[in-house]
C-alpha positions as CSV (number, residue, x, y, z in Angstrom):
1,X,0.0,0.0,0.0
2,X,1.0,3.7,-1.1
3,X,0.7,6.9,1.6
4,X,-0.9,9.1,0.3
5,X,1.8,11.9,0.1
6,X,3.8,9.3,-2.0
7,X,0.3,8.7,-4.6
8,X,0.4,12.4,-4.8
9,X,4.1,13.3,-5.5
10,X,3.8,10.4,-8.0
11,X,0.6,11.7,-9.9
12,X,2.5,15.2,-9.8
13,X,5.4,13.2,-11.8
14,X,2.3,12.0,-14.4
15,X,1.5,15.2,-15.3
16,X,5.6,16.4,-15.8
17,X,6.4,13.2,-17.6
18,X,3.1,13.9,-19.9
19,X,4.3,17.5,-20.2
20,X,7.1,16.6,-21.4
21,X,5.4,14.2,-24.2
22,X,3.3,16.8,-25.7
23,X,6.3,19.5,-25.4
24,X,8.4,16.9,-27.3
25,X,6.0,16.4,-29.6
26,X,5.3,19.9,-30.1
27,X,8.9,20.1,-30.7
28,X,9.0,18.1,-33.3
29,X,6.6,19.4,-35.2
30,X,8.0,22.8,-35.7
31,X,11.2,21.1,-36.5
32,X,9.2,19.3,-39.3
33,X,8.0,22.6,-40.6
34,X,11.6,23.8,-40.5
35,X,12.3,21.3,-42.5
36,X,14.4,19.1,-39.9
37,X,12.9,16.1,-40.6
38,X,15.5,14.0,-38.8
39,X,15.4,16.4,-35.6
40,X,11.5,15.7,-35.9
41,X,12.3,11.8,-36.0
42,X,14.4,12.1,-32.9
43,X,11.6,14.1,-31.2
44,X,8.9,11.9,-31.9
45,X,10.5,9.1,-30.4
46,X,11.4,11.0,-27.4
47,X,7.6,12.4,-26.8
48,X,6.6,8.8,-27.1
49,X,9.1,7.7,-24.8
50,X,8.4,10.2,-22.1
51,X,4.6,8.7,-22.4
52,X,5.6,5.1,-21.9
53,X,7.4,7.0,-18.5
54,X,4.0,8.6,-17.6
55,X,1.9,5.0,-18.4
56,X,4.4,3.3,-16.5
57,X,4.4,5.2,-13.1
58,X,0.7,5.2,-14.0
59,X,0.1,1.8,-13.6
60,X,2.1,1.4,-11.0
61,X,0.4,3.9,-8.6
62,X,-2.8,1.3,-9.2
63,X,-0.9,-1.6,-9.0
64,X,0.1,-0.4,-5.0
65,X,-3.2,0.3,-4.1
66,X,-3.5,3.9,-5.0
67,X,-5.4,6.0,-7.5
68,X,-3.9,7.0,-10.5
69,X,-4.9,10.4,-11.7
70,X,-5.1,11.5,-15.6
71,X,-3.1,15.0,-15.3
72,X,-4.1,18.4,-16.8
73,X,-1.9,19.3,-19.3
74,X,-0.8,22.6,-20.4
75,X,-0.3,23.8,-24.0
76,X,3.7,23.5,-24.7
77,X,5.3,26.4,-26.8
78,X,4.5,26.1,-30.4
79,X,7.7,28.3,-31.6
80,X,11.2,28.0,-31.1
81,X,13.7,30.3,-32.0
82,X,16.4,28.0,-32.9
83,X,17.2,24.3,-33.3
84,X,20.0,25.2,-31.1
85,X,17.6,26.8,-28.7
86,X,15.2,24.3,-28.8
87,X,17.7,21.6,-27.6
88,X,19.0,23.4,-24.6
89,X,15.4,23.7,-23.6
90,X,15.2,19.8,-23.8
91,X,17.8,19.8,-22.0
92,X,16.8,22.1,-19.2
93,X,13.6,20.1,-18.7
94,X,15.4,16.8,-18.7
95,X,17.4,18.4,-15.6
96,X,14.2,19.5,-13.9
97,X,12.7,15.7,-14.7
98,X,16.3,14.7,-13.0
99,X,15.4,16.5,-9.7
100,X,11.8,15.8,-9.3
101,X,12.7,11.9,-9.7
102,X,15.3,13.0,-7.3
103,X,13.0,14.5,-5.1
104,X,10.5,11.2,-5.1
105,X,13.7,9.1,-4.2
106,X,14.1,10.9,-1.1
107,X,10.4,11.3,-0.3
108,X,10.3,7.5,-0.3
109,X,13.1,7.1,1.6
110,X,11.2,9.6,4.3
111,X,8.5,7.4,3.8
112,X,10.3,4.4,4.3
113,X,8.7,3.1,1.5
114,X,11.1,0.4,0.1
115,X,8.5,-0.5,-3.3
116,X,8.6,2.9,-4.3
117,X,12.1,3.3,-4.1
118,X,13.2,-0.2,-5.9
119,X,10.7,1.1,-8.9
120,X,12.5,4.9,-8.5
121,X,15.6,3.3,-9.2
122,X,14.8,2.9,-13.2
123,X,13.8,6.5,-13.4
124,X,17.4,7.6,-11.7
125,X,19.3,5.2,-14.6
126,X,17.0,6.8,-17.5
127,X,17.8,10.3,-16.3
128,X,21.3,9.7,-16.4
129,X,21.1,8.4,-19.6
130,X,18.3,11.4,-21.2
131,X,20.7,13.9,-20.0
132,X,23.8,12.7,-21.1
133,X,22.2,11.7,-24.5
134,X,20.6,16.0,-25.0
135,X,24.2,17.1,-23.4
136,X,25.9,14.9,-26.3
137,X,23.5,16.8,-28.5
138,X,24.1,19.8,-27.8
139,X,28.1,19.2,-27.6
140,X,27.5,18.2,-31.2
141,X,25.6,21.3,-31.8
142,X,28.4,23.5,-30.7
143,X,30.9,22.3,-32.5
144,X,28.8,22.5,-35.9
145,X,28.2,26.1,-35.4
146,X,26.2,28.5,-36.7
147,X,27.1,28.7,-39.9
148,X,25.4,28.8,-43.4
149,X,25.0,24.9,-43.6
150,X,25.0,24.1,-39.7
151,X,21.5,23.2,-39.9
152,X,21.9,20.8,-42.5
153,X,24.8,19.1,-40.5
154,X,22.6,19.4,-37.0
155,X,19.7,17.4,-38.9
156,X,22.0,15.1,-40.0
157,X,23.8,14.4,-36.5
158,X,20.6,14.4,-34.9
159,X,19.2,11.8,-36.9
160,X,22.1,9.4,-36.8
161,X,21.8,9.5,-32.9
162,X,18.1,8.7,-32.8
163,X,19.2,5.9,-35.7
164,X,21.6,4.5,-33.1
165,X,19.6,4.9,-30.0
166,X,16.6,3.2,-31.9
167,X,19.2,0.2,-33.0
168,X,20.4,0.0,-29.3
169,X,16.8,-0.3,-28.3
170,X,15.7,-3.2,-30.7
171,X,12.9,-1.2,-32.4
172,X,11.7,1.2,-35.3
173,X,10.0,4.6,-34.5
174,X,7.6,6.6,-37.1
């Protein structure tokens, strides 16, 4: 059985895990429009990644005796000034994803809840691994620049790491 402080802070990580999804997707569109169809490829897979997070916390806050909660969503950015821009915001929001897993971590150990922590655990790995993955990206980015061409070469790189992160995961994404 959940608390009920724990239920809560967990259906407060549904609603930024679903954020997340619709900003992502919301991302990926503009990059479509801009053309950066292999940025939109990455971004796709990454909005319906951070759903499978929200589904999967979820079903576990029903599967411990507690009542999961659909979240209210609010309406991401539709614009971006920049691919460049755009990926340091993904990056920022995977930090603030970082703490509030984080944040339930410590909660259940205050809670001395032992289930929650165990199922926390795969959230800490898959934060370590988003953020290094958007810091990687945005290394990338630096070092291609700003030039005339850079946002061919950005596509391009972007692309070829989704490519490889889709390999390493055993599947094919839209």
């Amino acid at each position: 059985m959940i608390s009920k402080k724990m239920e809560s802070a967990l259906n407060e990580q549904i609603g930024l895990e679903g954020y997340a999804s619709f900003l992502y997707l919301s991302m990926a569109s503009w990059c479509e429009r801009e053309g950066l169809e292999g940025c939109a490829r990455f971004l796709y897979r990454q909005s319906d990644e951070e759903r499978m997070h929200m589904l999967r916390i979820f079903r576990y806050i029903n599967e411990v005796d507690g009542h999961a909660v659909s979240p209210s969503i609010a309406q991401p950015a539709l614009e971006f000034d920049s691919v460049q821009a755009l990926f340091k915001q993904v990056y920022e929001h995977e930090q603030k994803v970082t703490r509030a897993i984080n944040t339930l971590v410590a909660l259940s150990y205050e809670e001395k809840d032992h289930t929650t922590l165990s199922f926390l655990q795969w959230y800490v790995n898959e934060q370590r691994e988003e953020e290094a993955l958007m810091r990687g990206i945005l290394d990338r980015i630096r070092l291609i620049g700003d030039g005339p061409r850079s946002l061919y070469y950005i596509d391009k790189e972007v692309d070829q790491i989704n490519q490889q992160t889709t390999a390493g995961e055993g599947g094919e994404t839209a």
